[in-house]
Legacy VTK file of the C-alpha trace (Angstrom):
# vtk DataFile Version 3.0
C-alpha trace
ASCII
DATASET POLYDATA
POINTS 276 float
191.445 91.640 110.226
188.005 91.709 108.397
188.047 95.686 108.592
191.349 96.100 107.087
190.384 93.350 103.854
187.505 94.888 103.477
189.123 98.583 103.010
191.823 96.819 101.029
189.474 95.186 98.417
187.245 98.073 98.269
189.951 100.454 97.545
191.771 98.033 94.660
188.573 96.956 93.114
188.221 101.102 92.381
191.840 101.390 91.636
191.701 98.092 88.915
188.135 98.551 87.348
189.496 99.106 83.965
192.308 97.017 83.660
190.892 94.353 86.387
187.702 93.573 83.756
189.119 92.165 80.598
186.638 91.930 78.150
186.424 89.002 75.861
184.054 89.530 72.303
181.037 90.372 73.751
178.087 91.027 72.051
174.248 92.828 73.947
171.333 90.415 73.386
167.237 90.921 72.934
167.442 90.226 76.832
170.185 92.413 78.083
173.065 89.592 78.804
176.444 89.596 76.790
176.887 86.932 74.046
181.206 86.247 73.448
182.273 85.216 70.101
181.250 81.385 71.486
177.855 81.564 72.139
177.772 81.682 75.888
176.181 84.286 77.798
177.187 86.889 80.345
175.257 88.829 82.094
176.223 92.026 84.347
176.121 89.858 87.526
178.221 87.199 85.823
180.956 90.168 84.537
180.191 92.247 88.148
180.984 88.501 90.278
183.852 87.261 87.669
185.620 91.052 87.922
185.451 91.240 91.876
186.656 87.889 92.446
189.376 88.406 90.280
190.600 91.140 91.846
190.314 89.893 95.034
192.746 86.998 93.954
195.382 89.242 92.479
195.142 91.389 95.988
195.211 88.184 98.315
198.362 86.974 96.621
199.958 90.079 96.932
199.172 90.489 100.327
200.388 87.341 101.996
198.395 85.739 104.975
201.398 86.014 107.758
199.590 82.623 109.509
199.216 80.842 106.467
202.364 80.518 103.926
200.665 78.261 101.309
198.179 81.283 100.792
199.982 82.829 97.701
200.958 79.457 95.842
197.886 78.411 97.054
195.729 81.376 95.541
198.019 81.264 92.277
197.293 77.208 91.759
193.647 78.496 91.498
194.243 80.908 88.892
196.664 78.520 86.733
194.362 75.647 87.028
191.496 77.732 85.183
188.782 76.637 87.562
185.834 79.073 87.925
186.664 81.328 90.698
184.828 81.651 94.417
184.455 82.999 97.265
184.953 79.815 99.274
187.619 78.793 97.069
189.290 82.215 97.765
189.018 81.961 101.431
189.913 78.562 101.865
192.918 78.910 100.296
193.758 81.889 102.008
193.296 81.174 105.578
193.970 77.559 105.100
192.057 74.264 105.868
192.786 74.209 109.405
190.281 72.950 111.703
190.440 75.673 114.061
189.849 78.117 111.478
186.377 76.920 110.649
184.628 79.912 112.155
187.172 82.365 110.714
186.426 81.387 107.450
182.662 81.161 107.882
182.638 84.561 108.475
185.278 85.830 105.650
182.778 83.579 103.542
179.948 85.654 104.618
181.135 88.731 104.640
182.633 88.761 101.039
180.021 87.119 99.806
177.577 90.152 101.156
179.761 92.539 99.493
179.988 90.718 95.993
176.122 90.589 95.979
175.360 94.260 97.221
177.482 95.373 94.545
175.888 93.193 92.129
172.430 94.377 93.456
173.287 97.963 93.172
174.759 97.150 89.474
170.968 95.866 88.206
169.111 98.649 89.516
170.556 101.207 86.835
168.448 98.710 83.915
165.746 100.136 86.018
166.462 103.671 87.998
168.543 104.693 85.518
166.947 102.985 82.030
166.346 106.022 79.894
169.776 108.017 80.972
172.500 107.437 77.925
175.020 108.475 80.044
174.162 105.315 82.729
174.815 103.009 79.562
177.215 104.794 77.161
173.953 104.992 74.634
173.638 107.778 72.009
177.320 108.608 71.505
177.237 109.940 75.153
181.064 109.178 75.831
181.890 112.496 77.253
179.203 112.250 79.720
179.429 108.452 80.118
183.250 109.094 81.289
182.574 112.138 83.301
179.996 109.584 85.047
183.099 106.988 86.084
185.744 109.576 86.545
182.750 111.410 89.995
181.532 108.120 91.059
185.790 106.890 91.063
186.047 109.781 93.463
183.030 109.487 95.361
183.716 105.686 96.095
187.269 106.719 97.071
186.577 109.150 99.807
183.625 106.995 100.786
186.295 104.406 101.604
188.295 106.825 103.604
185.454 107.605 104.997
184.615 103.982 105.906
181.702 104.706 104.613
181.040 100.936 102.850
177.959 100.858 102.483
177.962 104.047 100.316
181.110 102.957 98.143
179.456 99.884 97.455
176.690 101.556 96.253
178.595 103.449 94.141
180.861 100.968 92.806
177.491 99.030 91.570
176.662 101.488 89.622
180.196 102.436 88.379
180.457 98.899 86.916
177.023 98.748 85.243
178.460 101.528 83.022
182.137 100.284 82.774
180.612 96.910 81.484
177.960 98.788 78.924
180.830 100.577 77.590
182.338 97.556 75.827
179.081 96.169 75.186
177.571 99.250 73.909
179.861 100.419 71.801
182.133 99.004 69.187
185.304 99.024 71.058
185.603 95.010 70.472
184.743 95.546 66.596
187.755 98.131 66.300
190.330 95.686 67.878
188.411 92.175 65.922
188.361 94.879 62.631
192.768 94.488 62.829
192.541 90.878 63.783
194.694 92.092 66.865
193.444 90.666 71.171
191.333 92.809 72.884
192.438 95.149 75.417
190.671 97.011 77.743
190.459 101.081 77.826
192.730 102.179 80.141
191.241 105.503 80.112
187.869 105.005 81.456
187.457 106.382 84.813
190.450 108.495 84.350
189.844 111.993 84.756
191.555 114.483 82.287
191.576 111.346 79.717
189.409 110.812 76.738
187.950 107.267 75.833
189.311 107.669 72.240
188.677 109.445 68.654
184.241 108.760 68.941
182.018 110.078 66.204
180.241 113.287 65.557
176.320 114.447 66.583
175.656 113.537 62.894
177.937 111.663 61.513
176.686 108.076 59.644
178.354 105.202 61.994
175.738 102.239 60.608
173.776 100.854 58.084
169.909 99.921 58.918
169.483 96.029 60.594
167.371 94.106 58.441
164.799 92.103 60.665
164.946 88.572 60.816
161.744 87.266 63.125
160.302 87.822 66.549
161.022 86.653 69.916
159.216 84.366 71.366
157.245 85.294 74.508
158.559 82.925 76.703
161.997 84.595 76.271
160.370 87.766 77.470
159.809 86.677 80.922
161.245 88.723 83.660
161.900 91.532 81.307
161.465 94.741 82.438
157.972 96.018 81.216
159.253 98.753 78.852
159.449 96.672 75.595
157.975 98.428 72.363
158.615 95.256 69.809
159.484 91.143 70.159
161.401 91.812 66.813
164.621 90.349 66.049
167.188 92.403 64.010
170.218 90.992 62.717
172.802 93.898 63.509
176.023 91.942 62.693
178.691 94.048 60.891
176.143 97.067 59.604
179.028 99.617 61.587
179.955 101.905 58.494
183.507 100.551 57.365
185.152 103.622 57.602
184.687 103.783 61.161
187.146 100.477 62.225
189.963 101.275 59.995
190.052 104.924 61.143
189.379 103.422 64.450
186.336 106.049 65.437
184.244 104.751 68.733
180.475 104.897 68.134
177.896 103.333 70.343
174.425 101.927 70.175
170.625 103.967 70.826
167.854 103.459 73.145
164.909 104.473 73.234
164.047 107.194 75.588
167.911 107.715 75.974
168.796 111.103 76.881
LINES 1 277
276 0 1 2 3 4 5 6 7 8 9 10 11 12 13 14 15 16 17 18 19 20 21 22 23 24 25 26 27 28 29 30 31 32 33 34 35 36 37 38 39 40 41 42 43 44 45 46 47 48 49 50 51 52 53 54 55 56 57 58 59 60 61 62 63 64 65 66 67 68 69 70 71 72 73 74 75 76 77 78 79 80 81 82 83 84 85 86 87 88 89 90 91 92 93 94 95 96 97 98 99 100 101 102 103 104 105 106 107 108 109 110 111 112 113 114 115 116 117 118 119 120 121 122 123 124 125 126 127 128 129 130 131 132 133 134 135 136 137 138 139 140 141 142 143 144 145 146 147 148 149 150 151 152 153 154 155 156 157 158 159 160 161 162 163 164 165 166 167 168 169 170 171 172 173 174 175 176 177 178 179 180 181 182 183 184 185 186 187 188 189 190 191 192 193 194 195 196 197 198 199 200 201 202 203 204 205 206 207 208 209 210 211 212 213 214 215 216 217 218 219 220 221 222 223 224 225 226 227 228 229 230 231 232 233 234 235 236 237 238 239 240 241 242 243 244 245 246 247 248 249 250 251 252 253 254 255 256 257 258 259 260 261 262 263 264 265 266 267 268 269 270 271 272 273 274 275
């Protein structure tokens, strides 16, 4: 029933964070979103929505509807065909097209879709309760703390669930993401794979607990060379900003990571100001 999805999604969207989000070359913009190696943009409700639905694919197929036997093939045509995933999508194929189903689905439909965006909601409000805490965005070589951060809220969303407490782990799992995400955006994990010419993988080790993140630099060790400026913003871009910007200049921050750092494969991350 919708109880029993609910708990099951919950639980393996925890369980999957780091290997269910599979970052691509991402790279942080003047106005927070993710750039890939392409040019399009991503922001953290783009990654947050595009991880959760994923997820909730790979759990749907491998937990069958009983009443509906095209559900798995169904589910896996989706994922073949590369079509942008959904919740209606999801649900359609997993309950099936039947007429008599209509109100089913309608509220599966709702109901995920409520989940997706509290999540999402939850994920924003760090850029703005948590703005000036490096640990909230894996700033200021914080990995230690940024780890120790997904490793508690893991656990607290976990009992939360067995709690069926939802509300909580959603909250939770908002805010869980928001850092997951910023760790591949804020640091140069990418740079260290793209550095070998090798894919991307994703750090299996975040939100472990008793795991390190990797070999990450020293309290004063060099990690980058200075960003030479190359114009200003224009306002317009600004708009819906949060109010705490000191500058509308543009830096050009593309391979200034010390060289050293790749090829002995040492994690560093970027600075904020106010980060602490």
């Amino acid at each position: 029933n919708g109880k029993v999805l609910k708990a099951i999604l919950l639980s393996c969207w925890v369980v999957g964070l780091a290997s269910g989000f599979i970052p691509s070359s991402f790279r942080l913009s003047a106005a927070n979103t993710l750039l890939s190696s392409n040019g399009q943009t991503f922001t953290h409700p783009d990654l947050t929505r595009g991880s959760m639905l994923q997820i909730t694919a790979n759990v749907l197929i491998a937990n069958p509807n009983p009443d509906n036997q095209q559900s798995t093939q169904d589910i896996q045509a989706i994922l073949n065909s590369g079509m942008p995933l959904s919740v209606s999508c999801l649900v359609d194929a997993y309950y099936g097209r039947s007429e008599a189903l209509v109100a089913v689905r309608g509220r599966q439909k709702e109901q995920l879709e409520r989940i997706i965006e509290d999540v999402i909601g939850y994920n924003a409000r760090v850029d703005v309760d948590e703005l000036d805490s490096a640990a909230a965005h894996f700033d200021s070589e914080q990995f230690a703390d940024g780890q120790q951060r997904l490793v508690e809220f893991r656990e607290i969303i976990t009992m939360e669930i067995s709690r069926r407490n939802y509300a909580s782990a959603r909250r939770f799992a908002g805010r869980l993401l928001h850092t997951l995400q910023d760790f591949y955006s804020h640091s140069n994990w990418i740079e260290l794979f793209e550095s070998q010419g090798s894919s991307v993988s994703p750090n299996l080790a975040l939100a472990e607990r008793g795991r390190s993140v990797g070999n990450t630099a020293g309290p004063n060790q060099q990690t980058c060379t200075n960003c030479p400026r190359t114009g200003s913003l224009p306002l317009a871009s600004l708009v819906g900003l949060v109010p705490f910007i000191e500058s509308t200049s543009c830096y050009n921050c593309r391979n200034n990571i010390v060289g050293s750092l790749d090829a002995r494969r040492i994690l560093t991350t970027g600075y904020a100001n106010g980060g602490r």
